[in-house]
Every structure is written in structure tokens, then in C-alpha cells.
C-alpha positions as CSV (number, residue, x, y, z in Angstrom):
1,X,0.0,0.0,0.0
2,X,1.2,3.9,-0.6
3,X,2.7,5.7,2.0
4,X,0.7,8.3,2.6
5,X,1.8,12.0,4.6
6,X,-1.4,13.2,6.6
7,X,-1.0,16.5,7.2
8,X,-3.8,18.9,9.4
9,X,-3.7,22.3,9.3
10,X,-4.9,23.9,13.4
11,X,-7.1,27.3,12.8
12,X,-6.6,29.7,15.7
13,X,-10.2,30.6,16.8
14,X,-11.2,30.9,20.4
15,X,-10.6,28.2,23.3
16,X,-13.7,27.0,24.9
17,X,-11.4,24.9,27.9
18,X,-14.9,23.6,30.0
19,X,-15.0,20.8,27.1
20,X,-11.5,19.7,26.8
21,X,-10.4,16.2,27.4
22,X,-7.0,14.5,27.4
23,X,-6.0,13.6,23.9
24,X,-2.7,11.2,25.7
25,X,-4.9,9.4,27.6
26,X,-5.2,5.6,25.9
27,X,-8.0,5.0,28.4
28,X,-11.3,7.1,26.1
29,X,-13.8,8.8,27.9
30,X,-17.3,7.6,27.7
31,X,-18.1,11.3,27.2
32,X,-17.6,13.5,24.2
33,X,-16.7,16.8,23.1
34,X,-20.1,18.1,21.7
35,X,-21.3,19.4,18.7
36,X,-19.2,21.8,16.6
37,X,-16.6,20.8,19.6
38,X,-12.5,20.6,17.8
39,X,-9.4,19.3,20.2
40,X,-6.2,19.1,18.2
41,X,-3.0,18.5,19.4
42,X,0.7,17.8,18.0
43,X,3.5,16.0,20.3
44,X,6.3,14.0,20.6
45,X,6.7,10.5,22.0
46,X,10.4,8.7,22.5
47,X,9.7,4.7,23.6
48,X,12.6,2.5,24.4
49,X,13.9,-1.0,25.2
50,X,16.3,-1.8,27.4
51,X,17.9,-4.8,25.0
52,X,15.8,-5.3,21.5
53,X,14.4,-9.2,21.5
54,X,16.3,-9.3,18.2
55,X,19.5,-7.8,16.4
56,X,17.2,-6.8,13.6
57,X,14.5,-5.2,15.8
58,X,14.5,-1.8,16.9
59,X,15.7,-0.8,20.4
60,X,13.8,2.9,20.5
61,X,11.5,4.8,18.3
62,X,11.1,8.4,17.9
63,X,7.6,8.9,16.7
64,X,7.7,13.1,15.1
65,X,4.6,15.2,15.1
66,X,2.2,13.3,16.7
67,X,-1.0,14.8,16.0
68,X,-4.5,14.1,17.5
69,X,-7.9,16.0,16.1
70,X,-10.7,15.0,18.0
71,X,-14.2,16.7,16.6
72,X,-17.9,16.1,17.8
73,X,-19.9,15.9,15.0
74,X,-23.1,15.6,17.2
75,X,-23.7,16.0,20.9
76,X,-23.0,12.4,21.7
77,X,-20.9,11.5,18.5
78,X,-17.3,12.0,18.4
79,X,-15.3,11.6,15.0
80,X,-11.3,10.9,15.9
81,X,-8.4,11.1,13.8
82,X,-5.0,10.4,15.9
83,X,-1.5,9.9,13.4
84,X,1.7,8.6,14.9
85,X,3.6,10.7,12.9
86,X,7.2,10.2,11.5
87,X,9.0,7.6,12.8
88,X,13.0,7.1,13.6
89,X,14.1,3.9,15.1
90,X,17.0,3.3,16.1
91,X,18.9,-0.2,16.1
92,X,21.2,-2.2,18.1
93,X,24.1,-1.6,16.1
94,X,23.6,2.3,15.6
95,X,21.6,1.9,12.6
96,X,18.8,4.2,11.6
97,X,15.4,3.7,10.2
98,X,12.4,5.8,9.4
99,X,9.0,5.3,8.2
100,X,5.4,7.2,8.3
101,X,3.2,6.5,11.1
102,X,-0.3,4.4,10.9
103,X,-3.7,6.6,11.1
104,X,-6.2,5.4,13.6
105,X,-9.8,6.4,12.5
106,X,-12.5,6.3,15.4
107,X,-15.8,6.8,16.5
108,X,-16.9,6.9,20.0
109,X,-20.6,7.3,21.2
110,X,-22.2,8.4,24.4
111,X,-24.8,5.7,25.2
112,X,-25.9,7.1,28.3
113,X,-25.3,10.1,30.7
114,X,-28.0,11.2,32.9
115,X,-27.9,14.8,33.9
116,X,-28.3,13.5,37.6
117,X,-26.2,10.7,37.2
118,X,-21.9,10.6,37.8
119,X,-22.0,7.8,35.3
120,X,-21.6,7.5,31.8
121,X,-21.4,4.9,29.3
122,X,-19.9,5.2,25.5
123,X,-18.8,2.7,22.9
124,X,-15.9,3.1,20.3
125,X,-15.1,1.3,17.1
126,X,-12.0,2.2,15.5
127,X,-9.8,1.1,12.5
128,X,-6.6,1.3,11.9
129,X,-5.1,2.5,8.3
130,X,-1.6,0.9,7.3
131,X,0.9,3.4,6.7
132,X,3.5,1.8,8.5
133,X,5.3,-0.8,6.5
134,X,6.8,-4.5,7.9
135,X,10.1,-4.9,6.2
136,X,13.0,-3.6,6.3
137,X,12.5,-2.2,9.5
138,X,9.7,-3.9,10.9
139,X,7.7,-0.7,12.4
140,X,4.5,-1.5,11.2
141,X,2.0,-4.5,9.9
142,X,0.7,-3.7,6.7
143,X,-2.2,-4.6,7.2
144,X,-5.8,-2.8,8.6
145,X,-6.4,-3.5,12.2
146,X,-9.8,-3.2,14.1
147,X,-11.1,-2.2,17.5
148,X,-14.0,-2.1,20.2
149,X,-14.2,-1.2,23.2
150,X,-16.9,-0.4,25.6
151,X,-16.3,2.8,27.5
152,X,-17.2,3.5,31.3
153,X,-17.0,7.1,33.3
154,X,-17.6,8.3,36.8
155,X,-17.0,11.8,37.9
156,X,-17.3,13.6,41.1
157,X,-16.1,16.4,42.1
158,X,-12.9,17.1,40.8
159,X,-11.9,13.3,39.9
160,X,-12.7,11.5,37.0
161,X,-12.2,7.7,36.8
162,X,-12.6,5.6,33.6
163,X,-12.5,2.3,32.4
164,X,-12.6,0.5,28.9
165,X,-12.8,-3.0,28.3
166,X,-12.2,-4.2,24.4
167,X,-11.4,-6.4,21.4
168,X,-8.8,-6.4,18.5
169,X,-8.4,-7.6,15.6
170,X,-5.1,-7.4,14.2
171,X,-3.5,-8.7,11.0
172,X,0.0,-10.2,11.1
173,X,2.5,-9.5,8.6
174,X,4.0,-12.7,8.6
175,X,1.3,-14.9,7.0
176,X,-1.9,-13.5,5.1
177,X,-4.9,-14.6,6.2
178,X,-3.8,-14.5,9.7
179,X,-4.8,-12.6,12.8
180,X,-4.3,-12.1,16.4
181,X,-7.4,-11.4,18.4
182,X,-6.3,-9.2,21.6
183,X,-8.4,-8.8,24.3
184,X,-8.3,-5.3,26.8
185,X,-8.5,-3.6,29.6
186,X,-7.7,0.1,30.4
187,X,-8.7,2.1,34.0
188,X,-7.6,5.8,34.3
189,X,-7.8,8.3,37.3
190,X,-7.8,12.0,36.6
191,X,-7.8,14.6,39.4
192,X,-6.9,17.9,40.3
193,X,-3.8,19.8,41.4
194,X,-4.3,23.3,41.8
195,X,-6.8,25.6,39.8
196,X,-5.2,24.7,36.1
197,X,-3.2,21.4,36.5
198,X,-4.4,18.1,36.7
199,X,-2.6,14.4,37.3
200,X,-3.4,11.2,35.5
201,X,-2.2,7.9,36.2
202,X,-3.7,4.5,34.5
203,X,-3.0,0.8,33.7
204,X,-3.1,-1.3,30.0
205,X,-3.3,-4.8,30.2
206,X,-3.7,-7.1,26.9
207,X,-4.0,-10.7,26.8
208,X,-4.4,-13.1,23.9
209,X,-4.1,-16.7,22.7
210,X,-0.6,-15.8,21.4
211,X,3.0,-16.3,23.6
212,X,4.0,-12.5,23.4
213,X,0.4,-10.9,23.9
214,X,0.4,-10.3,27.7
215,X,0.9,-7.1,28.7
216,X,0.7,-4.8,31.7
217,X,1.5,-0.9,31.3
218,X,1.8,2.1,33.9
219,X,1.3,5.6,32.3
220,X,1.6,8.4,34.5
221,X,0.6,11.8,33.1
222,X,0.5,15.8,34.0
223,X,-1.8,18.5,32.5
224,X,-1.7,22.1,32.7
225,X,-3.5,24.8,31.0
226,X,-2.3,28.4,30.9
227,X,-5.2,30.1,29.3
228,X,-4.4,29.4,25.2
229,X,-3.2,26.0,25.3
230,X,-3.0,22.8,26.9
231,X,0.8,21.4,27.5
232,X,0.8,17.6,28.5
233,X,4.0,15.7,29.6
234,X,3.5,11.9,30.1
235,X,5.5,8.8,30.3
236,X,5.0,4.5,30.6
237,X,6.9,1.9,31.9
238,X,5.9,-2.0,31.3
239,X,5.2,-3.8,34.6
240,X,4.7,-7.3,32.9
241,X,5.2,-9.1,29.8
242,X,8.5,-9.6,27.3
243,X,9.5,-6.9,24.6
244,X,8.4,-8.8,21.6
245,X,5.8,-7.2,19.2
246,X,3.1,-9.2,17.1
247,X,3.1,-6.7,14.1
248,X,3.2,-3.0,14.5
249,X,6.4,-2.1,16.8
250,X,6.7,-0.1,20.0
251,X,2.7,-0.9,20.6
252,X,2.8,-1.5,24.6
253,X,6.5,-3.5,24.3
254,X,8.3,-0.6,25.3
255,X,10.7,-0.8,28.7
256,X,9.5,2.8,29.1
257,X,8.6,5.9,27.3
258,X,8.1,9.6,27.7
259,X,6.2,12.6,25.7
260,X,5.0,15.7,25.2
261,X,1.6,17.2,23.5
262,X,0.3,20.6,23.3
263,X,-3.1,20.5,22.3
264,X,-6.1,23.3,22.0
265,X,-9.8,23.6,21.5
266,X,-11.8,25.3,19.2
267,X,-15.5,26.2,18.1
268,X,-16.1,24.8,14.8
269,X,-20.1,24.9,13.8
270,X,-20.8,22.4,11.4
């Protein structure tokens, strides 16, 4: 398939900060932006191993320009574009090797959320496009990957916890015709420190019917807004589970990783 360069251009128009939510947060909220609601965002994420599985493997990835455009199409529809952006891996020997990151197309829907009720409950289907090719450096699959989840919320004053629960579908690059089917769970905590910062910290765990599909991950996040945009610094670090990949590389394998997003939102009437 084509490598393809998808590039979004960000309008400056004016912040409307009571709707924002946190674009590098892998655990979704069951709650969405709202109609004529834009969050974009452009960051930077470095991953790393501490010793590759392989020679040929890489042992980090620098994924450039991240970018994340989140827009609610109606007032309990969200439409979700997030690119990985360019990608430099480095290898064992000192090696280089670059490549274009995958697109991930989503849609997530509130279900429920009762204006007297803390709960909410959302649903997201997502695919993934293959920009990201398997050989020679073996960053990505090749192949179009799929995704549900079931999304759960609670808030109360000042913390918001959340929990998703899914199924993928993803191809392998090895052998066509062949899948892996991973199952997942994700719980998040956000809360408050002081009047514009807010802490996040959450768990990822994947399990599957292959050897290298378990996987437990800590993320650990920090949020502040100073009035025009939203500067996010966050980092991982695997608590269980080997290095190895099944396809698409750095995807919850990593030792650890840290990054950075500044994101914004805007009023875009449809």
C-alpha cells in the first residue's frame, strides 16, 4: 500500500477549555466533546527497550509530530483522527530507520449520561489504516487492524475515573490470512492539582491466545492549561510481559517511554 503524509492544518479561533479532554490518555472517555466541539493536538513520544528481542529489531523509536484532532460531529458522537507521525528507530548496532506513522480512525458514542447521574457509558469502534510498512525495518503490519471497546465514566467532584474493556483484531505481517485477536483492559484516574493542573495515572493490560500478547503498562501523566493551550507531559513503563511485538512495533513493548503534546480547542459549527 502507498505511503501516505497526513498532514492537518490547526485554525486559531477561540478556546472554549470547559469541554477539553485528554488527547494522551489511551483510556477514552465515555463522554464527548459536543457538537461543533475541535481538540487538536501535536506532540512528541520517544519509547525505548532496554535490550531489543532481536538484532534486527528496533531498540527505540522516535515517533515526530504526533497529532490528534478530535471533533464532535453531534452531541454524543465524536469523530477521531490520531496519526503517529514520522518515525525514527534506532537499532542495536547504531543503525537508523524511518518510516510514516499508521492513522487510527475512530468513533466513539455516548450511550448514556444522565444529567443527575456521575456515570456514563460510550462505545468506540476504530480502525486502523496501514501506513507503517513491515520490512525492512519492521515498524508497522501492513495490514488494517480493528477495534471495540466499551467505555465507562464516573465523575465527582474534581476526579474523573474511567475504564474500557475491548477487542482487537489485528493482522499479522508474517502470514496472510492470519490474525491475532487481543483482548483489553484500560482504567484511568484523573484529578486535580491546583486551579489549572491536573494528574493522571492508568494501567493497560492485553491478553491473547498468542506467547507474546500479555501485557501490563503504567502511564503516569500531567496537564496544565495556561489560558491558550493545553501542555501535556506523560511517560510509561511495562510492569509485565516480554518486549516482543506481534506486528506494529513499539505498541505497549516498550521498557519505558516519555512525551509531550500541546493540544487546543476550538468552536467549529458544522
Amino acid at each position: 500500500m502507498k505511503k501516505r503524509a497526513w498532514l492537518f492544518a490547526l485554525l486559531l479561533i477561540p478556546l472554549i477549555a470547559s469541554q477539553a479532554q485528554n488527547l494522551i490518555l489511551q483510556t477514552e472517555d465515555a463522554l464527548t466533546l459536543g457538537k461543533g466541539k475541535l481538540q487538536a493536538g501535536v506532540g512528541f513520544e520517544y519509547l525505548a527497550k532496554n535490550r531489543p528481542p532481536a538484532p534486527d529489531l528496533p531498540r527505540s523509536l522516535l515517533r515526530l509530530f504526533v497529532v490528534a484532532m478530535h471533533y464532535g460531529v453531534a452531541d454524543n458522537v465524536n469523530f477521531d483522527l490520531d496519526w503517529r507521525g514520522g518515525l525514527l528507530a534506532t537499532f542495536e548496532n547504531g543503525q537508523h530507520g524511518s518510516d510514516w506513522g499508521d492513522l487510527i480512525v475512530s468513533t466513539r458514542i455516548n450511550l448514556f449520561h444522565g444529567q443527575s447521574s456521575p456515570t456514563a457509558v460510550g462505545l468506540l469502534t476504530a480502525v486502523k489504516l496501514p501506513s507503517t510498512s513491515y520490512l525492512p525495518h519492521r515498524l508497522g503490519s501492513d495490514q488494517t487492524d480493528f477495534y471495540a471497546r466499551l467505555l465507562l465514566a464516573n465523575s465527582s467532584p474534581g476526579i474523573q475515573t474511567r475504564m474500557n474493556v475491548g477487542l482487537s483484531i489485528l493482522g499479522d505481517p508474517k502470514a496472510a490470512g492470519s490474525q491475532d485477536d487481543v483482548y483489553s483492559f484500560y482504567g484511568a484516574v484523573l484529578f486535580p492539582v491546583g486551579e489549572a493542573t491536573r494528574l493522571f495515572t492508568e494501567m493497560i493490560g492485553l491478553t491473547g491466545y498468542r506467547d507474546d500478547d500479555a501485557k501490563l503498562v503504567s502511564r503516569l501523566g500531567v496537564a496544565a492549561n495556561t489560558g491558550l493551550l493545553e501542555w501535556n507531559l506523560f511517560g510509561s513503563v511495562r510492569l509485565a510481559g516480554n518486549n516482543r511485538d506481534f506486528a506494529t512495533a513499539f505498541d505497549l513493548s516498550e521498557n519505558w517511554s516519555i512525551g509531550i503534546m500541546v493540544s487546543k480547542m476550538f468552536d467549529v459549527p458544522m
